[in-house]
LUMPAVEX-315084 format. One line per 2 residues: number of its first residue (from 1); their letters; for each residue x, y, z of C-alpha. Coordinates in steps of 0.05 Angstrom, whole numbers, plus 5000, padded with zeros to 4 digits. Layout:
BEGIN
NUM) A) X Y Z ~ ... .
***
This chain:
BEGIN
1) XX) 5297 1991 5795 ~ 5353 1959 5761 .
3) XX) 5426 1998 5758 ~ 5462 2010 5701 .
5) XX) 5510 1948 5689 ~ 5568 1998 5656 .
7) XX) 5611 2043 5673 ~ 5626 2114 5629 .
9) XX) 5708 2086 5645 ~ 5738 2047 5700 .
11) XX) 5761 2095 5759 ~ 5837 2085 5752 .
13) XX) 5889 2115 5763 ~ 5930 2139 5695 .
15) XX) 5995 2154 5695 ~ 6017 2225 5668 .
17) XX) 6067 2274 5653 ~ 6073 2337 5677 .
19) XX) 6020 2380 5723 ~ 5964 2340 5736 .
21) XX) 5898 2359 5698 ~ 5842 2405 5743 .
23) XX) 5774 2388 5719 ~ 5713 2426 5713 .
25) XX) 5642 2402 5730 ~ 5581 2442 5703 .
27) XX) 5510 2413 5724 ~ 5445 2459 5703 .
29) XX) 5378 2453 5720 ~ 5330 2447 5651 .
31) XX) 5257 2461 5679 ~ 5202 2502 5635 .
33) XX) 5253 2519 5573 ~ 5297 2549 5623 .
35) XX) 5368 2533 5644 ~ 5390 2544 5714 .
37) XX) 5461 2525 5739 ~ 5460 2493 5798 .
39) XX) 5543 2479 5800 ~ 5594 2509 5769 .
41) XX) 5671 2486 5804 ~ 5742 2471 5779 .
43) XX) 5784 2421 5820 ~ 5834 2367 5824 .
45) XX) 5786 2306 5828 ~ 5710 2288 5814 .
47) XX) 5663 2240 5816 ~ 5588 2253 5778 .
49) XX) 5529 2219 5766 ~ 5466 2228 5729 .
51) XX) 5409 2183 5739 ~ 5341 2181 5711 .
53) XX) 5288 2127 5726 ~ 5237 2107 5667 .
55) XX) 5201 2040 5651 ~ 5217 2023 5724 .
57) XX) 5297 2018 5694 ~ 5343 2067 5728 .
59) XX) 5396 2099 5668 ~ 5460 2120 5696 .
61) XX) 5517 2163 5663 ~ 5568 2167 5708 .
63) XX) 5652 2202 5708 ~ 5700 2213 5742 .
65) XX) 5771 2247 5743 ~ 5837 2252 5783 .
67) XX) 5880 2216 5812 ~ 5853 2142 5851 .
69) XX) 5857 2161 5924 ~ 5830 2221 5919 .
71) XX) 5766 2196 5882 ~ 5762 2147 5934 .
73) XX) 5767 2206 5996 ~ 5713 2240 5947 .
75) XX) 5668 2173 5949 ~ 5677 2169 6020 .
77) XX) 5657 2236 6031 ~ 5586 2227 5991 .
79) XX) 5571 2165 6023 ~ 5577 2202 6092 .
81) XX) 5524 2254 6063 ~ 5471 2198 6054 .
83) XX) 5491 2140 6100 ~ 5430 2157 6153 .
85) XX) 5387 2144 6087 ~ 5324 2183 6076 .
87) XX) 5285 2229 6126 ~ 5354 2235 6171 .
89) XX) 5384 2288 6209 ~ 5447 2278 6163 .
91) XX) 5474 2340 6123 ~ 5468 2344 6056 .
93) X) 5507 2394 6032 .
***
């Protein structure tokens, strides 16, 4: 499998005025013509990928949102989910 080379945007931080945006993150399920959602959260920060593998090429889409440290605390935080790798006692959720 070869990862996407490019990024949706580089995770930066912008500067702004005012309140800082909240975000919202919807992910659904699409199995058998029906549509299940899986997450549905508003917050200050996110990071999201979707991946699918075909041809033996893995095709990413990937965003994010907020501001720089706390995408990084949020990548942090995912790694730690997965860092025992497959088959692990590790939480996932």
């Amino acid at each position: 499998c070869r990862p996407a080379a490019a990024r949706a945007r580089p995770m930066t931080d912008r500067p702004h005025r005012g309140r800082p945006p909240r975000y919202r993150v919807v992910v659904h399920e699409l199995r058998d013509g029906r549509q299940t959602t899986i997450m549905d959260a508003s917050a200050n920060g996110f990071i999201a990928a979707a991946v699918s593998i075909r041809d033996g090429e893995m095709q990413v889409a990937l965003g994010d949102g907020g501001d720089y440290e706390l995408k990084a605390h949020i990548a942090l935080f995912i790694a730690g989910q997965y860092d025992d790798g497959p088959g692990s006692s590790a939480p996932t959720r």
